[in-house]
VEXTOR-483525 format. One record per residue (C-alpha): residue in one letter; x, y, z. Coordinates in Angstrom, 1 decimal. Layout:
["A",[X,Y,Z]]
...
END
This chain:
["X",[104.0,-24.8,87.3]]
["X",[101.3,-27.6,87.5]]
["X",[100.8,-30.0,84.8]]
["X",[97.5,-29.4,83.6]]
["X",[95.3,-32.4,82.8]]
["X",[95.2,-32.1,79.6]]
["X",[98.2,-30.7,77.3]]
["X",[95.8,-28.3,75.6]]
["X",[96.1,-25.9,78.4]]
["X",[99.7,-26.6,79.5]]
["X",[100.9,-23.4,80.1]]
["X",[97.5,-21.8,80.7]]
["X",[97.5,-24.2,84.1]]
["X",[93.8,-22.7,84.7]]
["X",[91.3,-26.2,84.6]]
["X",[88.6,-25.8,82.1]]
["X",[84.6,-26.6,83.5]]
["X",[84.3,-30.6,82.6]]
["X",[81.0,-31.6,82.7]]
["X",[80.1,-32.5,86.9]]
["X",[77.5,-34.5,88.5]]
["X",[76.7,-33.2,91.9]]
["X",[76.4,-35.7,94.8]]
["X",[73.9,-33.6,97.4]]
["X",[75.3,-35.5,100.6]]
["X",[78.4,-34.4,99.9]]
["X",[78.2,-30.6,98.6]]
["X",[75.7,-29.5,100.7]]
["X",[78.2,-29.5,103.9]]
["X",[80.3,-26.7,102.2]]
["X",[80.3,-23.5,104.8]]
["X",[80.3,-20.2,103.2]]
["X",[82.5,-17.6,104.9]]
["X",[83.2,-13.9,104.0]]
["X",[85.2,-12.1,106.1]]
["X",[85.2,-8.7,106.9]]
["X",[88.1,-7.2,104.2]]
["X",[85.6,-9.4,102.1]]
["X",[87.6,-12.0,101.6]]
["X",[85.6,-15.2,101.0]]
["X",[86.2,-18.8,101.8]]
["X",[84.8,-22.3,101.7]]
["X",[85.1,-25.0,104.3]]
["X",[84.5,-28.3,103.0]]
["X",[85.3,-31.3,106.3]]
["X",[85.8,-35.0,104.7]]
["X",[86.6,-37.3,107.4]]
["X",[89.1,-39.9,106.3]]
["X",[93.3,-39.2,106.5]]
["X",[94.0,-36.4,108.3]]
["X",[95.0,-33.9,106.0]]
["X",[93.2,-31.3,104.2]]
["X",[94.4,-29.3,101.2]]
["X",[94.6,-25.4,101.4]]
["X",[93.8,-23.6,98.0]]
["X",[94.1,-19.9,97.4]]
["X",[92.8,-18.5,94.0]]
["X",[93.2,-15.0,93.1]]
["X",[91.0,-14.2,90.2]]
["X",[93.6,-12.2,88.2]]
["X",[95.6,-14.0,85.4]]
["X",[96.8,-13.3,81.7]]
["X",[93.8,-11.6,80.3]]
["X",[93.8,-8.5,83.1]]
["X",[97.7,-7.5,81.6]]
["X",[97.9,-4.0,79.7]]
["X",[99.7,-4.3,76.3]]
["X",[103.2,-4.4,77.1]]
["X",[102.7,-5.8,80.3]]
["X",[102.1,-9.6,79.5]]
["X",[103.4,-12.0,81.6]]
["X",[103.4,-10.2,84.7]]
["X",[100.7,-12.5,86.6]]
["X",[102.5,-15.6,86.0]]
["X",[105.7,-14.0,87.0]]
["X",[103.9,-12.5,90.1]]
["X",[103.3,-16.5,90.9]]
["X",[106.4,-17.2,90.7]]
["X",[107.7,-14.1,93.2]]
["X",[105.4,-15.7,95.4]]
["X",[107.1,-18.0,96.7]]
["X",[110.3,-16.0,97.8]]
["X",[109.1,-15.0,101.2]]
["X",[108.1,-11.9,103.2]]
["X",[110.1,-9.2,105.6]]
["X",[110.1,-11.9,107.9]]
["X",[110.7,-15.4,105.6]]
["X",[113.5,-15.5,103.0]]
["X",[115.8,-13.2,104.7]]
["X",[118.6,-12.9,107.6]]
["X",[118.4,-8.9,107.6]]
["X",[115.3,-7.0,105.8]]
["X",[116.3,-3.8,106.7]]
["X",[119.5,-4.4,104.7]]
["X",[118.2,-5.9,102.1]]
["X",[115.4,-3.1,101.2]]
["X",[118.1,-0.6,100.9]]
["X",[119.9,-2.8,98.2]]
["X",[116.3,-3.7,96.5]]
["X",[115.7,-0.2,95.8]]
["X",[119.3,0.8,95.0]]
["X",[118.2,-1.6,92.2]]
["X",[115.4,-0.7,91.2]]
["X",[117.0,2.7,90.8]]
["X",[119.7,1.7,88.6]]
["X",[116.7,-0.5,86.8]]
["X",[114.8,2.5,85.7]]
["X",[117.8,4.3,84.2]]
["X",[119.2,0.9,82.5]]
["X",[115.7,1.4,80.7]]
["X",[116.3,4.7,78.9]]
["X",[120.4,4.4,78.9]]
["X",[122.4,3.5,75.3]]
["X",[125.8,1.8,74.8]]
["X",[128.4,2.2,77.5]]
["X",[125.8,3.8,79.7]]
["X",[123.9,0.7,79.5]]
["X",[126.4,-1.7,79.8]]
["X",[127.8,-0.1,83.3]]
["X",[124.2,0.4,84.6]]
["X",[123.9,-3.8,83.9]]
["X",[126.8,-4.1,85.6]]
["X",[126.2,-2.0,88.4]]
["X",[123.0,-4.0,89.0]]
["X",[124.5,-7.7,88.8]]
["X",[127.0,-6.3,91.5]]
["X",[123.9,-4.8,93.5]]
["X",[121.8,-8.2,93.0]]
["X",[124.8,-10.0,94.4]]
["X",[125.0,-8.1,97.6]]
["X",[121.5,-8.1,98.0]]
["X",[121.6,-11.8,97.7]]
["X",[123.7,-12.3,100.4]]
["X",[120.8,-12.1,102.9]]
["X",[119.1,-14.1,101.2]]
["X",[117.3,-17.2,102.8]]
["X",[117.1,-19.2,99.3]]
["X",[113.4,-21.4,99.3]]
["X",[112.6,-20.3,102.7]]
["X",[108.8,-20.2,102.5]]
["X",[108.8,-23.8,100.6]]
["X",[111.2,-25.1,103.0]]
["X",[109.3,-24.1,106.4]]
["X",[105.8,-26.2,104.6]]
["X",[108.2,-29.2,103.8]]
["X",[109.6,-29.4,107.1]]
["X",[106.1,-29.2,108.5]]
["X",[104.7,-32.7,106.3]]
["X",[103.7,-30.5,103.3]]
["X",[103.1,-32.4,99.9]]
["X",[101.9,-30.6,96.5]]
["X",[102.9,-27.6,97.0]]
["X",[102.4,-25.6,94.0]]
["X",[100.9,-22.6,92.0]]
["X",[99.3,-21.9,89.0]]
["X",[98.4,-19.1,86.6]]
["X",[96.5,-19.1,83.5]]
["X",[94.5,-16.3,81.8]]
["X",[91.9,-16.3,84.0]]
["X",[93.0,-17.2,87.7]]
["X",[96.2,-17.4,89.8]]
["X",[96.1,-20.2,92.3]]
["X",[98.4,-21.7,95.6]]
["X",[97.9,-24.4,97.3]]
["X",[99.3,-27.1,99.1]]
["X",[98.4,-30.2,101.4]]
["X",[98.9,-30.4,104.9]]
["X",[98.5,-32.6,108.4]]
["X",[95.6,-30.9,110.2]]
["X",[97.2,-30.0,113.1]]
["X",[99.0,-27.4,110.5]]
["X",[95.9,-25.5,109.9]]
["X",[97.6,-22.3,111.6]]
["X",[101.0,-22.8,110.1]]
["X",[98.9,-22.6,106.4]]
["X",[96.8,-19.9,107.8]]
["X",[100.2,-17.8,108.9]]
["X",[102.4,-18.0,105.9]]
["X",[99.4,-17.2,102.8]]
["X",[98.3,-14.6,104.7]]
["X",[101.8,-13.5,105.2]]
["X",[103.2,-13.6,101.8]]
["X",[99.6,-12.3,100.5]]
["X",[100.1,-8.8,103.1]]
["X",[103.4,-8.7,103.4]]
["X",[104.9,-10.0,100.1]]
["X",[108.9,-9.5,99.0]]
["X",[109.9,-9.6,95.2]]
["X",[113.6,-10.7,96.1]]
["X",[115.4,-12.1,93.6]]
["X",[112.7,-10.3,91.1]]
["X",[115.8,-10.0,87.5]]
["X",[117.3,-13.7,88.2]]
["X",[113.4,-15.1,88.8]]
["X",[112.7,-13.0,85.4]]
["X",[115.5,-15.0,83.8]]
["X",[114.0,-18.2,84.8]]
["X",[110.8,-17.0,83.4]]
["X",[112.3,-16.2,80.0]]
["X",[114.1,-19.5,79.7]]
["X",[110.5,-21.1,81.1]]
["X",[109.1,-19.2,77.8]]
["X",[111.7,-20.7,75.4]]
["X",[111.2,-24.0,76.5]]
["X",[107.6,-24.2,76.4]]
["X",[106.9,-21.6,73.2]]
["X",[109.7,-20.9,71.4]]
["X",[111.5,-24.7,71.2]]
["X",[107.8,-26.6,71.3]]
["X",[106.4,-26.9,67.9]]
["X",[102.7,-27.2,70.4]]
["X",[103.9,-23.8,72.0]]
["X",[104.5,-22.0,68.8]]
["X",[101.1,-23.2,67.5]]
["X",[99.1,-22.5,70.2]]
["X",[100.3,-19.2,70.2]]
["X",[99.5,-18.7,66.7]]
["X",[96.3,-20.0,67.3]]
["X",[95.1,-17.3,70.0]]
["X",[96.7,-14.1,67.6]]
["X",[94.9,-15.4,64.8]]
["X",[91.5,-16.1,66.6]]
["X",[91.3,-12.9,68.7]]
["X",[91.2,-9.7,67.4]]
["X",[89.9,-8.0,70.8]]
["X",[90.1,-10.7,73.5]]
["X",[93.2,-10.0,75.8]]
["X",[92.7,-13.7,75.2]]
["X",[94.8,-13.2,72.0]]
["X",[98.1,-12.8,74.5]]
["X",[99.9,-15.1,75.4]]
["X",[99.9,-16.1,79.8]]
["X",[103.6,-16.4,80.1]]
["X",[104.3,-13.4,78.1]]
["X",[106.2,-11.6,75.0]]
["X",[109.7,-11.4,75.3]]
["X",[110.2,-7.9,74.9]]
["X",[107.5,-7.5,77.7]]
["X",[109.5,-9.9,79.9]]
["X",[112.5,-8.0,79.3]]
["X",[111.6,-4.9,80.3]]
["X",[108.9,-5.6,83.3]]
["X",[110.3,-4.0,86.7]]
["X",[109.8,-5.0,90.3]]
["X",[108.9,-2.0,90.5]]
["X",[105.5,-2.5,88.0]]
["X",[104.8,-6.2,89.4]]
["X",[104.8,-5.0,92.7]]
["X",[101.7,-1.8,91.3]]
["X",[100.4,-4.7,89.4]]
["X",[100.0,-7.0,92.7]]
["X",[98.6,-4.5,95.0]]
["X",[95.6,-3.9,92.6]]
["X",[94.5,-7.7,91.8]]
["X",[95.9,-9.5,95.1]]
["X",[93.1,-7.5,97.2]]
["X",[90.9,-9.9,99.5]]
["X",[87.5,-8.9,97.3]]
["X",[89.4,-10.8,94.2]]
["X",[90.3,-13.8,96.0]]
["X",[88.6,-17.4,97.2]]
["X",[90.0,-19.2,99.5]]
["X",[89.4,-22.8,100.1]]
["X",[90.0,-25.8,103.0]]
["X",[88.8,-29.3,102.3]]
["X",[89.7,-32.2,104.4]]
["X",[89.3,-33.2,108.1]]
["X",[88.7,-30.4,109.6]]
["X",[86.9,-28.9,112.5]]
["X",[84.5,-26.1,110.7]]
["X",[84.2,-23.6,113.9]]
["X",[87.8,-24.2,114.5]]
["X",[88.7,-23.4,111.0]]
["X",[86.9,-20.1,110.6]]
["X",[88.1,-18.9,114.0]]
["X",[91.6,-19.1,111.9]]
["X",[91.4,-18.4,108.8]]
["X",[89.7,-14.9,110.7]]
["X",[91.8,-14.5,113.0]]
["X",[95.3,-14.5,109.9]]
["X",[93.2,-13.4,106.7]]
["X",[90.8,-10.9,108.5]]
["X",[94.2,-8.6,108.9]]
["X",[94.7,-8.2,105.1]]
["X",[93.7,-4.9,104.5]]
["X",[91.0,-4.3,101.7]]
["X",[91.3,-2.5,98.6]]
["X",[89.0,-1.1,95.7]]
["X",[87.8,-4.1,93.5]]
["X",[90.0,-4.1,90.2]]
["X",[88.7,-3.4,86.9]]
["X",[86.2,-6.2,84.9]]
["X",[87.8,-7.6,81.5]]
["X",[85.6,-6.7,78.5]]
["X",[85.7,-7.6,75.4]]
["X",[83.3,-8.2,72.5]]
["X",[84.7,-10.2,69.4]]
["X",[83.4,-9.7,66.0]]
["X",[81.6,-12.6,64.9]]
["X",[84.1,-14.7,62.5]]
["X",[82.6,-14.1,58.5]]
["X",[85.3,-16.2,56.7]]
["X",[87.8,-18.6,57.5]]
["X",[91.6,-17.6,57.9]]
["X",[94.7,-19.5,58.3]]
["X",[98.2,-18.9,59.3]]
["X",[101.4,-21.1,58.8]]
["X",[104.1,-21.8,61.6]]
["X",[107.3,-22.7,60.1]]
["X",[109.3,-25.2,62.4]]
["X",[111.3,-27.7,62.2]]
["X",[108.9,-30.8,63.2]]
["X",[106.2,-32.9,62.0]]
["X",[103.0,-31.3,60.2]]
["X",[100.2,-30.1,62.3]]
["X",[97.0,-28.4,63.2]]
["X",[94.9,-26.3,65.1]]
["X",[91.4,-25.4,64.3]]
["X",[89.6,-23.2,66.3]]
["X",[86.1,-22.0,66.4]]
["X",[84.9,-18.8,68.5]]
["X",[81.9,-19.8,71.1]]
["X",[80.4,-18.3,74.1]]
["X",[81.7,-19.4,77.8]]
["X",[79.9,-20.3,80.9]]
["X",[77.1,-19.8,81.9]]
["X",[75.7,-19.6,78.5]]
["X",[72.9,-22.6,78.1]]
["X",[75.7,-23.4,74.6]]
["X",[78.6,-24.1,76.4]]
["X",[77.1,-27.1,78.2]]
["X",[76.8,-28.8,74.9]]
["X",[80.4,-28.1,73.5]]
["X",[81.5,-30.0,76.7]]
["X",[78.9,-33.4,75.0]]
["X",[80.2,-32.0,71.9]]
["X",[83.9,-32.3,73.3]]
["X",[83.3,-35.9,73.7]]
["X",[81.2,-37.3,70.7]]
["X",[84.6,-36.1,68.9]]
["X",[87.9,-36.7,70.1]]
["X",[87.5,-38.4,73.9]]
["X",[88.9,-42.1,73.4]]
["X",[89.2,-44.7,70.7]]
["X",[85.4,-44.6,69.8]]
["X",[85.1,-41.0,69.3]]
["X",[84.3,-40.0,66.0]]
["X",[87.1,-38.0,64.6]]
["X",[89.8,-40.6,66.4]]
["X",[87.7,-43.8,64.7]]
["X",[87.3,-41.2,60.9]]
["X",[91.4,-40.2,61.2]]
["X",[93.8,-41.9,62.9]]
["X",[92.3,-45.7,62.3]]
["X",[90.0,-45.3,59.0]]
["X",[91.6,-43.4,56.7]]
["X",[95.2,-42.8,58.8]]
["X",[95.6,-39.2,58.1]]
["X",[96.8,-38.1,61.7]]
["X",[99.1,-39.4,64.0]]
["X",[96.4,-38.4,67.2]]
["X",[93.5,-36.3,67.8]]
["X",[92.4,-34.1,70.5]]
["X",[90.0,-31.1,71.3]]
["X",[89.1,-28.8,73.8]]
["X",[85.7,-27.2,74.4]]
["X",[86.8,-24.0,76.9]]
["X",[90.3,-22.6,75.5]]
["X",[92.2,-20.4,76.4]]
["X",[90.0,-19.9,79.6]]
["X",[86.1,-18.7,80.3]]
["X",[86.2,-15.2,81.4]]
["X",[85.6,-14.2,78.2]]
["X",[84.3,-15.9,74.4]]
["X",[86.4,-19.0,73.6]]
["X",[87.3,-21.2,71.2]]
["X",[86.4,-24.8,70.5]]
["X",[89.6,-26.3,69.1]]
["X",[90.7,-29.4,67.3]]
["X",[94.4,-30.3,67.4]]
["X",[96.2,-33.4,65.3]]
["X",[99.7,-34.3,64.2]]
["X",[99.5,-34.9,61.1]]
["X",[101.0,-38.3,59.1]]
["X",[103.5,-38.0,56.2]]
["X",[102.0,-37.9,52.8]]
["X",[99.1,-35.7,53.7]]
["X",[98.0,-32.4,54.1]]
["X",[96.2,-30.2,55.9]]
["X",[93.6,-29.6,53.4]]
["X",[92.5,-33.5,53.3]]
["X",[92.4,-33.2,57.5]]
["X",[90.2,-30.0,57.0]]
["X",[87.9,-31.7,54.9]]
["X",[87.1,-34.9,56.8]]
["X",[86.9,-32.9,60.2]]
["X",[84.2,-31.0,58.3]]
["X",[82.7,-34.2,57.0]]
["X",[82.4,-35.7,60.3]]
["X",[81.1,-32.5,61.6]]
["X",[78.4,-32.6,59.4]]
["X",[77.5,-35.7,59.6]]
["X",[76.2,-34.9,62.6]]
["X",[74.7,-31.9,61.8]]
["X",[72.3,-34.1,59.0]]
["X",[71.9,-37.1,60.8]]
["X",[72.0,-36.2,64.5]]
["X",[73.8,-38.4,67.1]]
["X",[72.5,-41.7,68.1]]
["X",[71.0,-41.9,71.9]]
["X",[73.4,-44.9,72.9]]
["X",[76.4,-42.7,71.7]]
["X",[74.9,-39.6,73.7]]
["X",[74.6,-41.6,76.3]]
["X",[77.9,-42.8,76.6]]
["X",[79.3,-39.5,75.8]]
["X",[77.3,-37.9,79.1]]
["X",[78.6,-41.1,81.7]]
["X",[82.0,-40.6,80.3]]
["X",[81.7,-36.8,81.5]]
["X",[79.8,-37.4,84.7]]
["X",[82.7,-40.4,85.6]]
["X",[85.8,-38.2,85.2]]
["X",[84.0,-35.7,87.5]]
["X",[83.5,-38.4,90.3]]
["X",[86.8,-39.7,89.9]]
["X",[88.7,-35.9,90.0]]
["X",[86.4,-35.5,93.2]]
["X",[88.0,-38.2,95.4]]
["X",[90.9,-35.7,95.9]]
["X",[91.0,-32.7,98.3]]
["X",[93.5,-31.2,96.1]]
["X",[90.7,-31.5,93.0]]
["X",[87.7,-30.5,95.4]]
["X",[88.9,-27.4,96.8]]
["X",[90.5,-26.5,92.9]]
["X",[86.7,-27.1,91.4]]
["X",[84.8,-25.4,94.0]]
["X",[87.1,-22.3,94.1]]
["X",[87.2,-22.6,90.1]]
["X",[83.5,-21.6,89.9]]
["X",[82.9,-19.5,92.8]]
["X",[85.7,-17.3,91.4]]
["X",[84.2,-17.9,87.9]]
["X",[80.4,-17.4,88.5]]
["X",[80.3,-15.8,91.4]]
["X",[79.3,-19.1,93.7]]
["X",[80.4,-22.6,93.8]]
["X",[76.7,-24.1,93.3]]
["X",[77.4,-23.8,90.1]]
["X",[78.8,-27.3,90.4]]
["X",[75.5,-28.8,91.3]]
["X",[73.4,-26.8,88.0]]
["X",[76.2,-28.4,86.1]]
["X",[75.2,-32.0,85.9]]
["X",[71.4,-31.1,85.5]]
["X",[72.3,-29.0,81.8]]
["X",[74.9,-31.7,80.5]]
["X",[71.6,-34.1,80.8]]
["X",[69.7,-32.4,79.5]]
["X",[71.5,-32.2,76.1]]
["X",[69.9,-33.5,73.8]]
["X",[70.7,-34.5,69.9]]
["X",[69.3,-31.3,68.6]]
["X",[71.6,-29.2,70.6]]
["X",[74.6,-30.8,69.1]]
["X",[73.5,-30.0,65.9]]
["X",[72.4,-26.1,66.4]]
["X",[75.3,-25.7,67.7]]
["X",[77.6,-27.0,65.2]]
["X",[75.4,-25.2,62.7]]
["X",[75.7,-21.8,64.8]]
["X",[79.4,-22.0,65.6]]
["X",[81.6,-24.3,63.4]]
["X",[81.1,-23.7,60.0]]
["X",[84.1,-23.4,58.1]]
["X",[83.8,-19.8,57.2]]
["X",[84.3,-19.6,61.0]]
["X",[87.0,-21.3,61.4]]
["X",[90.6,-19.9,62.2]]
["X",[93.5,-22.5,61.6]]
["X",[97.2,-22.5,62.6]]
["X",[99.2,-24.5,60.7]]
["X",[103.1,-26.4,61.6]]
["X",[104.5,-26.4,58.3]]
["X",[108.1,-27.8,58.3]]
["X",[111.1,-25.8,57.7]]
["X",[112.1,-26.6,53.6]]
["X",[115.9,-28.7,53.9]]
["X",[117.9,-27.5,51.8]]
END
């Protein structure tokens, strides 16, 4: 629901791992809590306006969907937000009998035909409408808004789910009451109109969006194994079918205190602040820890390619299968990430867009669609009239081995690794960006410190690296390619 910082991962919403540089005097205050349902948190105080930023992430997202079940985390995000027994409603009691007079009628409209089916859908617009009558429309957003709430949001991607909003301090309970509420006590009202908006959110952002449509492509073509191959916000005919019923199974084994982090960064009293967050988020019973995503993809032996036919300007996407964090590799894709496509002196911008004008932009991204599992390093340009994707292919892999023969000059390493370390520094003056990056990795890699290893690896990359690892992982024969090909006119 976020806009993700860079358009690569639009829909995906999770923030990939850009390169950090820890700052001791300020990471070393973070308090580690795990409560008893084993629930863990971390409490970061930064004196200054008093606010602080409250960030829930649940590590469950796209890549934890069965087949025929995608799209059910980010639709479980959205469901969220539409209160509990006690928020959202003027008579729960009421309103349960009507919920599961629908579901009811749900689970026959599923196997009926003809007439039957069209009177069961009518049946359960009528049903919706009564239930909606009790109805308290944006409760839950409304009660944070009245209280000086800014940023309220959510996210889901394929690997994490993740709330959060930012508060005046002296609303520290208030937070504490309603996530814990709507993470115990959670009620999917509304579930077949929500599933509507979902659909049309779909549309817009994959079926109309020439990006969408390629991206998607992309992932189907590059993954053979990798739930990673699905898309977050789902298949239609998934979304089509998918039951409160099934979110609801789907939520109580992934929303379990053991697969969530929670964080608090901002001027806050420490003691105070656990005292709270145990007191609300100790009561959330605990659960058996879901299931670990595996999957092993074969290593790529020859290049393929795929065309998407749409009505817009030509482009491509190239994408080459690496390992994630923490492998020692991925460190360098994120140098790597930079030498190519970051600003007006990288090397593929400065080779195609101003020297020999074969693309309208250039852009790439080192840790697609997420890091759970294997991803792909991809390249992504629009490309100009009067060429093709052929000529793009073949000075991408000029530039690329380029590098691979000649190396990369210190001064441009350099650069490339400030450039990295800056963005972090900047992203870390925000609350809201502190408490997303130190939840990111403790959910990730099992502990936030990961953050302060970070820095200490991109340094230490060196010229050589760039180059093994261009040999080692993007050689054409590994590459997979989605191509926009316009619709013919007739």
């Amino acid at each position: 629901m976020r806009k993700a910082i860079f358009i690569f991962l639009f829909f995906l919403s999770t923030l990939a791992p850009w390169a950090l540089q820890a700052n001791p005097g300020f990471l070393d205050q973070v308090r580690e809590v795990t409560l008893s349902n084993g629930m863990r948190f971390l409490l970061l105080r930064r004196p200054g306006a008093p606010v602080f930023t409250g960030y829930i992430q649940v590590k469950v997202g796209g890549i934890d969907e069965q087949e025929g079940q995608t799209g059910v985390a980010h639709l479980l995000e959205h469901m969220a937000f539409k209160g509990t027994t006690e928020i959202g409603t003027t008579d729960y009691a009421a309103e349960r009998a009507l919920l599961e007079k629908i579901e009811a009628v749900h689970a026959e409209w599923l196997k009926a035909q003809g007439p039957k089916k069209a009177a069961l859908s009518k049946e359960m617009k009528a049903l919706t409408e009564a239930a909606g009558r009790f109805v308290v429309k944006e409760d839950f957003s409304r009660i944070y808004l009245r209280n000086g709430g800014a940023d309220l949001n959510a996210t889901t991607s394929q690997d994490l789910t993740s709330y959060f909003v930012q508060l005046p301090n002296t609303k520290l309970k208030l937070w504490a009451f309603l996530e814990s509420s709507r993470l115990k006590d959670p009620v999917f009202r509304e579930f077949y109109s929500e599933r509507d908006v979902v659909m049309e959110e779909r549309r817009t952002r994959i079926d109309d969006s020439p990006f969408g449509k390629l991206y998607e492509a992309l992932m189907e073509l590059a993954f053979e194994k990798s739930p990673y191959r699905r898309p977050t916000i789902g298949y239609p005919a998934d979304l089509q079918r998918v039951s409160a019923t099934e979110l609801s199974q789907f939520y109580h084994k992934y929303y379990v205190p053991s697969n969530m982090i929670g964080t608090v960064v901002g001027d806050i009293d420490l003691n105070e602040t656990e005292k709270i967050i145990e007191e609300y988020f100790g009561t959330i019973p605990s659960g058996p820890q879901p299931p670990k995503v595996e999957a092993v993809e074969p290593a790529p032996v020859q290049e393929k390619r795929v065309e998407v036919p749409f009505d817009a300007a030509p482009a491509l996407m190239a994408g080459y299968l690496k390992p994630t964090m923490p492998h020692p590799d991925d460190y360098v894709f994120d140098v790597l990430d930079q030498v190519l496509c970051e600003g007006r002196t990288s090397r593929l911008y400065k080779r195609l867009v101003v020297q020999d004008r074969l693309v309208q932009n250039i852009g790439c991204s080192g840790s697609s669609p997420g890091a759970r599992l294997d991803n792909l390093f991809f390249i992504y340009a629009t490309i100009l009239p009067g060429h093709s994707t052929d000529e793009v292919l073949k000075v991408i892999d000029e530039e690329l081995q380029k590098i691979v023969k000649d190396g990369v000059p210190s001064d441009e390493l350099k650069k490339a690794k400030k450039n990295l370390l800056a963005d972090w520094n900047y992203e870390m003056q925000s609350n809201d960006e502190a408490a997303q990056m130190l939840s990111y990795f403790e959910a990730l890699t099992g502990s936030w410190k990961y953050i302060l290893e970070h820095p200490k690896r991109i340094e230490a990359v060196n010229s050589q690296d760039l180059q093994r690892v261009l040999k080692t992982y993007m050689g054409s024969e590994r590459r997979r390619t989605a191509v926009l090909k316009p619709n013919q006119k007739s």
